[in-house]
N, C-alpha and C positions, 0 to 999 in steps of 0.2 A: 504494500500500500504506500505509496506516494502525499506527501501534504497536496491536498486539491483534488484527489478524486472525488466524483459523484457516485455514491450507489444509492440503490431502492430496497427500502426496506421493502417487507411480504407486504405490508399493507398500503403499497402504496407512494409511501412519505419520502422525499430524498434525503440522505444521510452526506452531508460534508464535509468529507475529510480533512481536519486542519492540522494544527501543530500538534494534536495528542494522539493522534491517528495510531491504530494499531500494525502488527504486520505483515497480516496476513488479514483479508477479505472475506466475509461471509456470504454479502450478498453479491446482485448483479452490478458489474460498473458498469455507468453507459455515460459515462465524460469525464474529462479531466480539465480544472479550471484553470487557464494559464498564469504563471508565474506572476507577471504583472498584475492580475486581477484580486490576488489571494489579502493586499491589504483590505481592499474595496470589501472582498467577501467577508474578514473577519471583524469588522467593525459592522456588518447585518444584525439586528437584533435575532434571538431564539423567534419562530414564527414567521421573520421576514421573508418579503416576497423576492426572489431572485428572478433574472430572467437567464436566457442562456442564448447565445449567438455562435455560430461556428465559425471558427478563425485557421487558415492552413497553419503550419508549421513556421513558413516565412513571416507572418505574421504576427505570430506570438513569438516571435523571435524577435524581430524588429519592435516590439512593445518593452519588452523586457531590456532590449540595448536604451531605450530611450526614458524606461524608468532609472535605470540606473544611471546616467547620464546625468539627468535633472537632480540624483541621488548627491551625486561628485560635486554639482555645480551649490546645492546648497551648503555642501560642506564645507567647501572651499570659502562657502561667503561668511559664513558662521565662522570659521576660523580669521579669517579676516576682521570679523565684527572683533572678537576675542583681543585681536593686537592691537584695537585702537584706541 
């Protein structure tokens, strides 16, 4: 099991695999939420309503360069701030 997989429980309800995720799978997986989405997804309240869009691989790759990007660039200004 991966941080981000989707499975379904029997009844129904989808189970979000985040940071305490087990390691091995009981139920069906039928998605995996990309890298970049998993802040977004764990800040959802218990209940909330997700949606889900399919993304190729190029995609959630190019998402993921450009979160961590923005990641470097705040750092950078933060540490900046720090020395003034």
């Amino acid at each position: 099991m991966t941080f981000g997989t989707v499975q379904v429980h029997p009844d129904g309800n989808p189970i979000m695999v985040m940071a305490d995720h087990q390691t091995t799978g009981s139920y069906s997986k039928i998605a995996q939420v990309i890298s970049a989405d998993l802040p977004l997804l764990a800040q959802t309240n218990l209940g909330g309503k997700v949606s889900f869009r399919l993304v190729s691989l190029r995609t959630a790759k190019q998402k993921h360069v450009q979160q961590q990007l923005a990641v470097h660039k705040l750092r950078r200004g933060m540490e900046q701030m720090a020395r003034s």
